[in-house]
TIRO-2110 file (N, C-alpha, C; in Angstrom, 1 decimal):
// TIRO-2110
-34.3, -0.7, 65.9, N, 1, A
-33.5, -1.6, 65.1, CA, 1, A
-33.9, -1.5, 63.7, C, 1, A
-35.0, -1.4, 63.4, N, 2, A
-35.3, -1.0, 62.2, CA, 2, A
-35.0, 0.2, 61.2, C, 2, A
-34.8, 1.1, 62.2, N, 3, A
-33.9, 2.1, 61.4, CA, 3, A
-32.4, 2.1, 60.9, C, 3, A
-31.9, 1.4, 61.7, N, 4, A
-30.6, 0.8, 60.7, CA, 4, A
-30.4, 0.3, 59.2, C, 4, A
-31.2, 0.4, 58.7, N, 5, A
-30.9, -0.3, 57.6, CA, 5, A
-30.9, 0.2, 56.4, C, 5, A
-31.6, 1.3, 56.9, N, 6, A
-31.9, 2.6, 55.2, CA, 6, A
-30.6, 2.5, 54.9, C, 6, A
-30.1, 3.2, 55.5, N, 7, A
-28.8, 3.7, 54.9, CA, 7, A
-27.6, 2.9, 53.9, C, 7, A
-27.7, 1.7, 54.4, N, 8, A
-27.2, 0.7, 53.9, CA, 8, A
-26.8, 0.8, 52.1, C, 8, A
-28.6, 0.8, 52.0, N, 9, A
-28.9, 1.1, 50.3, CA, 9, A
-28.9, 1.9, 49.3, C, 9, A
-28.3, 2.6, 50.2, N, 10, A
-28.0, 4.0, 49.6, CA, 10, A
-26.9, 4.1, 48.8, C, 10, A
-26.1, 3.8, 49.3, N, 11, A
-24.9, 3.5, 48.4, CA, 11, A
-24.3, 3.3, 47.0, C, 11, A
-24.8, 2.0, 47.0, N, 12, A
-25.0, 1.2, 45.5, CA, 12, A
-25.4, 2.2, 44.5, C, 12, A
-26.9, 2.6, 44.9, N, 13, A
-27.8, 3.6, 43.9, CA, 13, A
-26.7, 4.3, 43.3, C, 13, A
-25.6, 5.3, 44.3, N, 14, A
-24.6, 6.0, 43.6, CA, 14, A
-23.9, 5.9, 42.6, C, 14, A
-23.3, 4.5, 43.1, N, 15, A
-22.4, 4.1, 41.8, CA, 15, A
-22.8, 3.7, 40.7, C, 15, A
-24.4, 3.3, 41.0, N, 16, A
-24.8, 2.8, 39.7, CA, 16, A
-25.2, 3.7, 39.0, C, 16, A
-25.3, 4.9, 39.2, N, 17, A
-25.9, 6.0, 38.1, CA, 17, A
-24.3, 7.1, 38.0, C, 17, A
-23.2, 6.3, 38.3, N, 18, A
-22.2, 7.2, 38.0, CA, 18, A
-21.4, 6.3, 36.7, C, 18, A
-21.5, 4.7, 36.7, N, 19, A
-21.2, 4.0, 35.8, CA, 19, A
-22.2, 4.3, 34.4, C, 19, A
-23.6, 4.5, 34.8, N, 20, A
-24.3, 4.3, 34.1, CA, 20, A
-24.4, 5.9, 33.1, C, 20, A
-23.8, 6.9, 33.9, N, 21, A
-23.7, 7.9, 33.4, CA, 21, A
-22.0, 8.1, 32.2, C, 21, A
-20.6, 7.5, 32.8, N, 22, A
-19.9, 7.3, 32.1, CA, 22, A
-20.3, 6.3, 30.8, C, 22, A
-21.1, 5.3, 31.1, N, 23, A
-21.3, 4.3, 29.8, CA, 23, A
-22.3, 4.8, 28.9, C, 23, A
-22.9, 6.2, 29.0, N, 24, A
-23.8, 6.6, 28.4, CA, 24, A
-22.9, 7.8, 27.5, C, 24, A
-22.2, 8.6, 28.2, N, 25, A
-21.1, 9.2, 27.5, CA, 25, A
-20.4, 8.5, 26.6, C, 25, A
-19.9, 7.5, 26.8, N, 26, A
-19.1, 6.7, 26.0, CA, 26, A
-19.5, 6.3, 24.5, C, 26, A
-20.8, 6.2, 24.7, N, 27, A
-21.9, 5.3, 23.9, CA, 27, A
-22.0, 6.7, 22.5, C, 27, A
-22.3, 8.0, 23.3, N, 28, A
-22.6, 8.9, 22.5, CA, 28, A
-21.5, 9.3, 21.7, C, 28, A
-20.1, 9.4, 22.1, N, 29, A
-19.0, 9.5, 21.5, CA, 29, A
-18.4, 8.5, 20.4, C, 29, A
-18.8, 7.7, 20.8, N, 30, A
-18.4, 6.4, 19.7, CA, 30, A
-19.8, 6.4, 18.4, C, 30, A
-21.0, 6.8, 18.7, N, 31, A
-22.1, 7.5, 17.9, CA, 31, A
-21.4, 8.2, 17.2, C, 31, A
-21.1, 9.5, 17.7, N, 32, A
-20.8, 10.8, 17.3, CA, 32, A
-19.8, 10.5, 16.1, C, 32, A
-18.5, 9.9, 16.4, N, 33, A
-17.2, 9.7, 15.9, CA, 33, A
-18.0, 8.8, 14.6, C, 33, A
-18.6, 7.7, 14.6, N, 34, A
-19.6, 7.0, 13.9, CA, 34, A
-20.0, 8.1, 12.9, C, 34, A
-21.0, 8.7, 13.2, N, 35, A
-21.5, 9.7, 12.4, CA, 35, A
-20.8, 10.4, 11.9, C, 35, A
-19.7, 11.8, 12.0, N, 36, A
-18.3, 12.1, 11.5, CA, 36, A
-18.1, 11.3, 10.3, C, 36, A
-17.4, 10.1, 10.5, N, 37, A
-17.0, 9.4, 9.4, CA, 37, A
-17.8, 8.9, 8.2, C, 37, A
-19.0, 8.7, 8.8, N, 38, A
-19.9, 8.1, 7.8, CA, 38, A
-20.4, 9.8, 6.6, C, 38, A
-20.4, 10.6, 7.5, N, 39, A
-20.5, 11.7, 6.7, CA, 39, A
-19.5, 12.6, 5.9, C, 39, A
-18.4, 12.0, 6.3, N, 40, A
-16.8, 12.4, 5.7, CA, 40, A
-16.7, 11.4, 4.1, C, 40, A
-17.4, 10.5, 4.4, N, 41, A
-17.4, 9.4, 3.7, CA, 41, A
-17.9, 9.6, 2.3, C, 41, A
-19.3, 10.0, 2.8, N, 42, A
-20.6, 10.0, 1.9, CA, 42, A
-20.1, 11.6, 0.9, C, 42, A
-19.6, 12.5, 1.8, N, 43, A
-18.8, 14.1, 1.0, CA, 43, A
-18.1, 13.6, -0.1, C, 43, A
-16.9, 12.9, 0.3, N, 44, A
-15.7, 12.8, -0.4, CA, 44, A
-15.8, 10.9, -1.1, C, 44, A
-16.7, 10.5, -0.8, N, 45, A
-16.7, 9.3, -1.9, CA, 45, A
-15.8, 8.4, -2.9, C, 45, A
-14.9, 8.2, -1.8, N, 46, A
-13.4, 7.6, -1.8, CA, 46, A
-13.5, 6.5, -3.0, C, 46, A
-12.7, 6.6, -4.5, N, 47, A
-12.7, 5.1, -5.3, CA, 47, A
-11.3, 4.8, -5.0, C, 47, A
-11.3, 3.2, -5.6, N, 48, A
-9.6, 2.9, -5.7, CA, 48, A
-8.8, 3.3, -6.7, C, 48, A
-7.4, 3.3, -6.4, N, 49, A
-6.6, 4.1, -7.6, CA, 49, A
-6.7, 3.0, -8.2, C, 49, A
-6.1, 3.3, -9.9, N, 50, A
-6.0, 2.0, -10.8, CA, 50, A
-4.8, 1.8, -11.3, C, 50, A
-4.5, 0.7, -10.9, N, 51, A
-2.8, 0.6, -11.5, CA, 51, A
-3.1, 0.0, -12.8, C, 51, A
-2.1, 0.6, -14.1, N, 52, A
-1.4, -0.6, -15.1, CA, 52, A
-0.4, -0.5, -15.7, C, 52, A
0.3, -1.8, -16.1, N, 53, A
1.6, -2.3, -15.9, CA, 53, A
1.5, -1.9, -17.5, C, 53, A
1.7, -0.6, -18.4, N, 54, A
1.6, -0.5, -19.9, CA, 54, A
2.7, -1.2, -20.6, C, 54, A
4.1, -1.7, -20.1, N, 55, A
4.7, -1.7, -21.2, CA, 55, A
6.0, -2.4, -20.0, C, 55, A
6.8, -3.2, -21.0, N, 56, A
7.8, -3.5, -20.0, CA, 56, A
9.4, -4.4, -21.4, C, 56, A
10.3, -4.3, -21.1, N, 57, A
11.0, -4.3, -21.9, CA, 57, A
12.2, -4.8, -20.9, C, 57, A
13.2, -5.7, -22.0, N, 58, A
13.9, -6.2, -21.2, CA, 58, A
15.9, -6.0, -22.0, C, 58, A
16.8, -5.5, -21.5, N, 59, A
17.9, -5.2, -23.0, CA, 59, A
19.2, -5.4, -21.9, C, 59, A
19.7, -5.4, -23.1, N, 60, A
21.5, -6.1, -22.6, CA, 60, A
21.5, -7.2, -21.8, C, 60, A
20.7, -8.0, -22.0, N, 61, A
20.3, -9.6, -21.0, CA, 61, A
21.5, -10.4, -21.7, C, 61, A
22.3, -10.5, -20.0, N, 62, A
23.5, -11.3, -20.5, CA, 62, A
23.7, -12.3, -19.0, C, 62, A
23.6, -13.4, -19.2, N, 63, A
24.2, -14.3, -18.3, CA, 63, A
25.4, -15.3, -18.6, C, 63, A
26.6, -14.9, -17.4, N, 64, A
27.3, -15.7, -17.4, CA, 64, A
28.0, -15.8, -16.5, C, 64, A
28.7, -16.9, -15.9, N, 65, A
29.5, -17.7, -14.8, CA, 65, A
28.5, -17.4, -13.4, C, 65, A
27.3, -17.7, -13.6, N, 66, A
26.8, -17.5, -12.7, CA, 66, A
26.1, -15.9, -12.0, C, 66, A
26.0, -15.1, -13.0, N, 67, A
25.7, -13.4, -12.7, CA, 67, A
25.1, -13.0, -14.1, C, 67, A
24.6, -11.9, -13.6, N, 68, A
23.3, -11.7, -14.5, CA, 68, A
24.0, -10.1, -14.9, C, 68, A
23.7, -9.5, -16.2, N, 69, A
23.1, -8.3, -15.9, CA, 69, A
22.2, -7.7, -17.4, C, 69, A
21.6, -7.2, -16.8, N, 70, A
20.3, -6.7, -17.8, CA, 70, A
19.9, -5.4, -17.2, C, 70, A
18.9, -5.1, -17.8, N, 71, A
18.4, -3.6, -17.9, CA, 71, A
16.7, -3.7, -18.3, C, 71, A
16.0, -3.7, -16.8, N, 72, A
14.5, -3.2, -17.2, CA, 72, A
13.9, -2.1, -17.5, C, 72, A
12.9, -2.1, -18.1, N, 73, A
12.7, -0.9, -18.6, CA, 73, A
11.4, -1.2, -18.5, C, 73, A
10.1, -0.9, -17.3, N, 74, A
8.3, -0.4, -17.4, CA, 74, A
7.6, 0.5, -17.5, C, 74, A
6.7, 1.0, -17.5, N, 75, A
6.2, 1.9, -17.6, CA, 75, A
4.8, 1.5, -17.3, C, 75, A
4.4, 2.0, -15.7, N, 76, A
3.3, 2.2, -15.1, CA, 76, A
2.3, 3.6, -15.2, C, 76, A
1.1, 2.9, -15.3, N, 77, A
-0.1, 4.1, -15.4, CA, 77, A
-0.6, 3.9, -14.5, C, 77, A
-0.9, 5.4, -13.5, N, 78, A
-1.2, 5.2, -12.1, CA, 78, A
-2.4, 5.9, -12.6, C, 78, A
-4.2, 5.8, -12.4, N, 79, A
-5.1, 6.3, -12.4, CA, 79, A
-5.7, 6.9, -11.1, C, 79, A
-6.3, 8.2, -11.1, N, 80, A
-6.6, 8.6, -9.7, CA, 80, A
-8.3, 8.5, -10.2, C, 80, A
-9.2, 7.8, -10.0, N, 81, A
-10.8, 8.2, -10.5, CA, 81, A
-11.3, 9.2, -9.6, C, 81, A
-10.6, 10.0, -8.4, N, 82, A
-11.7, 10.7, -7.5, CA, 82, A
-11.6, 11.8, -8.3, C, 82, A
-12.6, 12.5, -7.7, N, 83, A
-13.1, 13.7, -8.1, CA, 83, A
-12.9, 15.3, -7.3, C, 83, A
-12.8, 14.6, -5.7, N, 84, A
-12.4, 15.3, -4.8, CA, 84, A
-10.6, 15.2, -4.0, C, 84, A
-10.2, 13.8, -4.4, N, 85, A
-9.3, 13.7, -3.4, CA, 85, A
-7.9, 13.6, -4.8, C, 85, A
-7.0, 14.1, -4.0, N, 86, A
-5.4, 14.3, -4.8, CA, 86, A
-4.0, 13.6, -3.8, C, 86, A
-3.6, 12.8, -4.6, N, 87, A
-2.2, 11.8, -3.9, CA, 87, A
-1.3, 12.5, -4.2, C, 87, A
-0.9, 12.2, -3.1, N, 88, A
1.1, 12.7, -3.1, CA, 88, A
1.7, 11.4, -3.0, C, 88, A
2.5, 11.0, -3.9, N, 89, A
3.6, 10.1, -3.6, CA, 89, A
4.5, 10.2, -3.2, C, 89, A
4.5, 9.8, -1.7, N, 90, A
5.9, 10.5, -0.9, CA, 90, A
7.5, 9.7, -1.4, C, 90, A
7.1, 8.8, -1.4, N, 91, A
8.2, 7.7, -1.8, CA, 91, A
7.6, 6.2, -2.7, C, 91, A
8.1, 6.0, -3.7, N, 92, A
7.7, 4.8, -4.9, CA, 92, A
9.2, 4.0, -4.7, C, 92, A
9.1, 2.9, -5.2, N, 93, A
10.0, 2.0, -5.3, CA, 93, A
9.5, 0.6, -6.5, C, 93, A
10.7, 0.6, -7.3, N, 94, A
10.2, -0.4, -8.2, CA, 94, A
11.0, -2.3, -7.6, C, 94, A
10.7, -3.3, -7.5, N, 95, A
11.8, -4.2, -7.5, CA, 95, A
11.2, -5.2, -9.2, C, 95, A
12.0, -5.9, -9.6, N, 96, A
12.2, -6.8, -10.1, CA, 96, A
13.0, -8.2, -9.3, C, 96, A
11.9, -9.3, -9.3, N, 97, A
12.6, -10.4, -9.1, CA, 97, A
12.5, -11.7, -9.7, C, 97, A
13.0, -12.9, -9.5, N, 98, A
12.4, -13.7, -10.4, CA, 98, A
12.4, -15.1, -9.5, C, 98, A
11.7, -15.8, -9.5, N, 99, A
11.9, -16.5, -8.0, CA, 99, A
12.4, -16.5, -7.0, C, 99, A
11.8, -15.8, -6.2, N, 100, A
11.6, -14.7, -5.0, CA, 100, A
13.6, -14.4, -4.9, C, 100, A
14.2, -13.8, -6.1, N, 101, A
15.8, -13.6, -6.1, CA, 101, A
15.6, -11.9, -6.4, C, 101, A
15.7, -11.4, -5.6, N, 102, A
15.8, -9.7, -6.3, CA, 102, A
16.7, -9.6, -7.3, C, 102, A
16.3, -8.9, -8.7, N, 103, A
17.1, -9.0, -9.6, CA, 103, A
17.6, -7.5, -9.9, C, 103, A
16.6, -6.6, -9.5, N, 104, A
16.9, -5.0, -9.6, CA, 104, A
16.1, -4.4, -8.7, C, 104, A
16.2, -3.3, -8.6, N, 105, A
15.6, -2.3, -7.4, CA, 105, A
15.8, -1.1, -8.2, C, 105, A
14.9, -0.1, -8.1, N, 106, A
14.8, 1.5, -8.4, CA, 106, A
14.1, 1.7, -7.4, C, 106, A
14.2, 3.0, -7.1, N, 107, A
13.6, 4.3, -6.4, CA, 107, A
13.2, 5.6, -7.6, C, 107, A
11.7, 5.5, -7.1, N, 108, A
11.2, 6.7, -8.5, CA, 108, A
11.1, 7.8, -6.9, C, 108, A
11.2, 9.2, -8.1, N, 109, A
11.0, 10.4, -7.2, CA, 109, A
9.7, 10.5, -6.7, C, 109, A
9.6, 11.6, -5.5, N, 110, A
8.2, 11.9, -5.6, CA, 110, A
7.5, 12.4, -6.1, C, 110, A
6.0, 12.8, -6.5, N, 111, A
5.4, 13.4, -7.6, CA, 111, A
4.1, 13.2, -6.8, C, 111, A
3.1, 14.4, -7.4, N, 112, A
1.5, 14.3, -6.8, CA, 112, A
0.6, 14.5, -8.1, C, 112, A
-0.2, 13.6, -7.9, N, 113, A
-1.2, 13.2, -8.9, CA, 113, A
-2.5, 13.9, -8.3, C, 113, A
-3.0, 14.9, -9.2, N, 114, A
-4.2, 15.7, -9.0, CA, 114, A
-5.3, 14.6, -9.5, C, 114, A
-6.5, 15.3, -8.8, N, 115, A
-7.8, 14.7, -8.8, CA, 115, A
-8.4, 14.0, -10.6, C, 115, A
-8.8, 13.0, -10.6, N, 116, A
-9.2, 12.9, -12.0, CA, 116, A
-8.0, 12.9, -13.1, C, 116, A
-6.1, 12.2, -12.7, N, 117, A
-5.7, 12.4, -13.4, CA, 117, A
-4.8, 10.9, -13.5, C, 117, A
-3.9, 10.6, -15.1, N, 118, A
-3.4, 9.6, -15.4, CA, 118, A
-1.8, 10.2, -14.9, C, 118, A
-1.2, 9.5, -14.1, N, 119, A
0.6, 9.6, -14.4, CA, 119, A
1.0, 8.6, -15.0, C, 119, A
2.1, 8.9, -15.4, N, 120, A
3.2, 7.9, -16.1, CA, 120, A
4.5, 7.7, -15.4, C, 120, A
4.4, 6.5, -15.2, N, 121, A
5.7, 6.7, -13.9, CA, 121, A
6.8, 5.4, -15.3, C, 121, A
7.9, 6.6, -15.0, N, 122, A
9.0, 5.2, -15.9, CA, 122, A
9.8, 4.7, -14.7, C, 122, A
9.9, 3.6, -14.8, N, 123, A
11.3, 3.1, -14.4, CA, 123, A
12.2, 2.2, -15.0, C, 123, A
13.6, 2.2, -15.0, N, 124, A
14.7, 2.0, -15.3, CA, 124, A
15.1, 0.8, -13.9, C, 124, A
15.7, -0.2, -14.1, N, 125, A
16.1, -1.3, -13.3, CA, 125, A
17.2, -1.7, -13.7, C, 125, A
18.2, -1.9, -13.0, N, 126, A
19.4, -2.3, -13.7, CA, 126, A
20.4, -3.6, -12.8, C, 126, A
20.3, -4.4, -13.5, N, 127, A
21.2, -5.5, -12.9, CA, 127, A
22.6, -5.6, -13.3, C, 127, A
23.5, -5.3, -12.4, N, 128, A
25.0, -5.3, -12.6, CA, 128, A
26.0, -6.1, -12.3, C, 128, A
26.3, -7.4, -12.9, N, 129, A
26.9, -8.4, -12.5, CA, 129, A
26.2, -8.7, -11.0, C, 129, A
25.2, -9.5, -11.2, N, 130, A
24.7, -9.6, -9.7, CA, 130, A
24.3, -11.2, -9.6, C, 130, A
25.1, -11.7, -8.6, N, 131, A
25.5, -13.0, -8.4, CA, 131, A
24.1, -13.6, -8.2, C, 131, A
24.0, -14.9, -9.1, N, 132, A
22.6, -15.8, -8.8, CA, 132, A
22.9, -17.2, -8.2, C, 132, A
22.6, -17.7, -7.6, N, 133, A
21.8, -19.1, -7.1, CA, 133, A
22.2, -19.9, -8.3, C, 133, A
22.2, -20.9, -8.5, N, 134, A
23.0, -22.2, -9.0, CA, 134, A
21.3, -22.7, -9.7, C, 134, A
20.4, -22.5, -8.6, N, 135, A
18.8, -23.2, -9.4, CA, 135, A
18.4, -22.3, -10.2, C, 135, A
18.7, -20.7, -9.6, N, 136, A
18.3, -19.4, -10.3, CA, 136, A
18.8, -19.4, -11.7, C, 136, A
20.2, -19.2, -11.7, N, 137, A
21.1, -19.4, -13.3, CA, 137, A
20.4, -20.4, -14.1, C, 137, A
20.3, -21.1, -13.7, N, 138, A
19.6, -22.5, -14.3, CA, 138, A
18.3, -22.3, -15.2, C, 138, A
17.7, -22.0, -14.7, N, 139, A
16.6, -21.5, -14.7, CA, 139, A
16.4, -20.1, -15.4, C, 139, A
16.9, -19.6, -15.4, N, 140, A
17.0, -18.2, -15.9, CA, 140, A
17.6, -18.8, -17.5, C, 140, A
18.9, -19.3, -17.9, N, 141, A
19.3, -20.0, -18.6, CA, 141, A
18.2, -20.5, -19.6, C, 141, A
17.7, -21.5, -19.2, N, 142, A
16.9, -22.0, -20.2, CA, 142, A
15.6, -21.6, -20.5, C, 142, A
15.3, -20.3, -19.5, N, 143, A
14.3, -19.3, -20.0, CA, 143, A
14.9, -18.3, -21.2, C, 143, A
16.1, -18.1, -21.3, N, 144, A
16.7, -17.1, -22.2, CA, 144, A
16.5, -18.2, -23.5, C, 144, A
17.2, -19.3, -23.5, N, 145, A
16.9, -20.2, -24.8, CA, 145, A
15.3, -20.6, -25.7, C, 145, A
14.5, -20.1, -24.8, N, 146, A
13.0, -20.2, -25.4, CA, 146, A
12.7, -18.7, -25.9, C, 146, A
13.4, -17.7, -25.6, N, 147, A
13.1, -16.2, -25.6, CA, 147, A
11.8, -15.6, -24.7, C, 147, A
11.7, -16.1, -23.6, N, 148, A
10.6, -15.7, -22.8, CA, 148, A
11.0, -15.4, -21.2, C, 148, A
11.1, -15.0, -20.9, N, 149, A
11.5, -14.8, -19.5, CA, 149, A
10.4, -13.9, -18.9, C, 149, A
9.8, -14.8, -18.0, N, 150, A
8.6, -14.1, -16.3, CA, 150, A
9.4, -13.8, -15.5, C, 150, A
9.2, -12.7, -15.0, N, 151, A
9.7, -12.2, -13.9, CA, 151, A
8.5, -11.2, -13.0, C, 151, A
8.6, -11.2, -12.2, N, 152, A
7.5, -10.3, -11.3, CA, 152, A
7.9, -9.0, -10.8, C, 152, A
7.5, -8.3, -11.1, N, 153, A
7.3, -6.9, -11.5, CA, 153, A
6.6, -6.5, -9.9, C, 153, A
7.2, -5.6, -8.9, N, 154, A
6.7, -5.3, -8.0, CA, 154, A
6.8, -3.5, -7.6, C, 154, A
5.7, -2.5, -7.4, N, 155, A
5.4, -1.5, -6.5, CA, 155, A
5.6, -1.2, -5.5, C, 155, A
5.7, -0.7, -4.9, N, 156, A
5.3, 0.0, -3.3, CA, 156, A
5.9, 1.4, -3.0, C, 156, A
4.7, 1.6, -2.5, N, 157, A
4.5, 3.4, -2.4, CA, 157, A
4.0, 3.6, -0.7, C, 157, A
4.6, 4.8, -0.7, N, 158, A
3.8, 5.5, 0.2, CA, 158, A
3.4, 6.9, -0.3, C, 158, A
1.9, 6.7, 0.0, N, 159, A
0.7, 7.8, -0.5, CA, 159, A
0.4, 8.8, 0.9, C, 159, A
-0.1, 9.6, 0.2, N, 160, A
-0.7, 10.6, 1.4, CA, 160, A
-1.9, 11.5, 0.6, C, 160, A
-3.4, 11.3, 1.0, N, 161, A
-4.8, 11.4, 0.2, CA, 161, A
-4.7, 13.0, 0.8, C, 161, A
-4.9, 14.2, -0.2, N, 162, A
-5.6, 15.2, 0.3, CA, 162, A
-6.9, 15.8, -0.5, C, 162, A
-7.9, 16.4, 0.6, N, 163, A
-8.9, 16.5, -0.1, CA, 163, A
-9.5, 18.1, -0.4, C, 163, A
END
């Protein structure tokens, strides 16, 4: 009766050195991938681009019966500081709005900015009789009578880094 029992324990041992062998695999690949990146990192020494908003102008600003139309005119300076890595701008887009009311939209072409360089991206925005809001006109209105009008000025790109 005592020989019955070995066997029993045998079992377990298996699985535990088959788990213990997958979780050790695991362990080294997520190391590995770890290491990769931290060394992809330390090569290529990724900074951020620098945006600035150079210059912005505002012409033919005319409101009336409730509709706008004007003509923006910015001029963004996109800075690349790396040394190794070069952007493609696949697609840019400009909006202008002015309490959260879209007032113009452009689409700039694509264009790639080499390593260590400044672009000049223009855009042109154009508002064409474009119907506003009753608080917006309002408001817009007696921003034109002080000669000052804020509006928010907005980007978005899709980039693609090569190195």
């Amino acid at each position: 009766m005592a020989g019955n029992t070995a066997p029993a324990t045998q079992q377990p041992v298996k699985h535990f050195n088959l788990v213990r062998c997958v979780a050790v695999c695991l362990l080294t690949l997520i190391v590995l991938v770890g290491l990769a990146v931290l060394i992809t990192w330390l090569v290529i020494r990724p900074k951020r681009l620098v945006y600035t908003l150079e210059n912005g102008s505002l012409q033919h600003f005319n409101l009336n019966n409730k509709h706008i139309n004007a003509t923006f005119d910015f001029v963004l300076m996109a800075y690349n500081p790396n040394t190794k890595t070069s952007v493609y701008y696949d697609s840019m887009e400009s909006v202008v709005s002015y309490k959260d009311q879209t007032l113009a939209f452009d689409t700039i072409d694509p264009f790639h900015q080499p390593h260590r360089d400044t672009a000049r991206v223009e855009s042109k925005l154009v508002a064409q009789n474009l119907a506003l809001s009753p608080s917006t006109y309002k408001d817009l209105r007696g921003e034109k009578s002080s000669g000052e009008i804020e509006v928010d000025v907005h980007y978005k790109s899709r980039v693609r880094f090569k190195v």
